[in-house]
Steps between C-alpha positions, in 0.01 A plus 500: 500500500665641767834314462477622103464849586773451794756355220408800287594753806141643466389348843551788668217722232249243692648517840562860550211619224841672286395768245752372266422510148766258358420271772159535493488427136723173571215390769211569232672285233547247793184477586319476146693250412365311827137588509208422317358728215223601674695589793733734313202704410453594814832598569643614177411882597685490816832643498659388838598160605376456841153644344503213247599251790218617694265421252645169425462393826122610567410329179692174643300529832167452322636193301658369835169498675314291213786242521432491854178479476531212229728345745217480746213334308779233417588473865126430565426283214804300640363520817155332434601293229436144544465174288148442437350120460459485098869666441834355455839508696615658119200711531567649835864530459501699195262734683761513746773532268233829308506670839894462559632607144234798533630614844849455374409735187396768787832458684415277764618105538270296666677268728167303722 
């Protein structure tokens, strides 16, 4: 988002909170064309870019912290995880191969 707004020269109504309409507008239409529906409820009142960004981000902090906590409980299911006597190789490895494509999905590539 921030390299759109940068090639639109409206960086700077985020960076230095400008109280430039034109540019402000530019940054709204930006943005709603970026965000979810529910999120441009909550911001379609506001009037000044950095305001909107602001808001943006706090929502994005909440979601962050439920991927990360995701993240964890696959991190721990990996971590105890083990082949039991009445499964498969197949078995197992698709379990692995669950936990990997689901930590992927949350941004993070298991590599051990």
């Amino acid at each position: 988002m921030e390299v759109l707004l940068g090639i639109h020269s409206v960086w700077d109504v985020i960076d230095q909170e400008l109280d430039d309409v034109k540019k402000n507008n530019i940054v709204k239409g930006l943005l709603f064309q970026s965000i979810p529906k529910d999120l441009i409820l909550q911001i379609g009142n506001l009037r000044i870019g950095k305001k909107m960004w602001d808001t943006i981000k706090t929502h994005n902090l909440g979601v962050d912290r439920v991927k990360e906590v995701r993240l964890e409980t696959l991190i721990m299911d990996f971590e105890i995880l083990k082949i039991s006597d009445t499964s498969t190789i197949d078995e197992f490895a698709a379990k692995l191969s669950r936990i990997a494509s689901k930590s992927t999905s949350l941004g993070e590539v298991m590599t051990k």
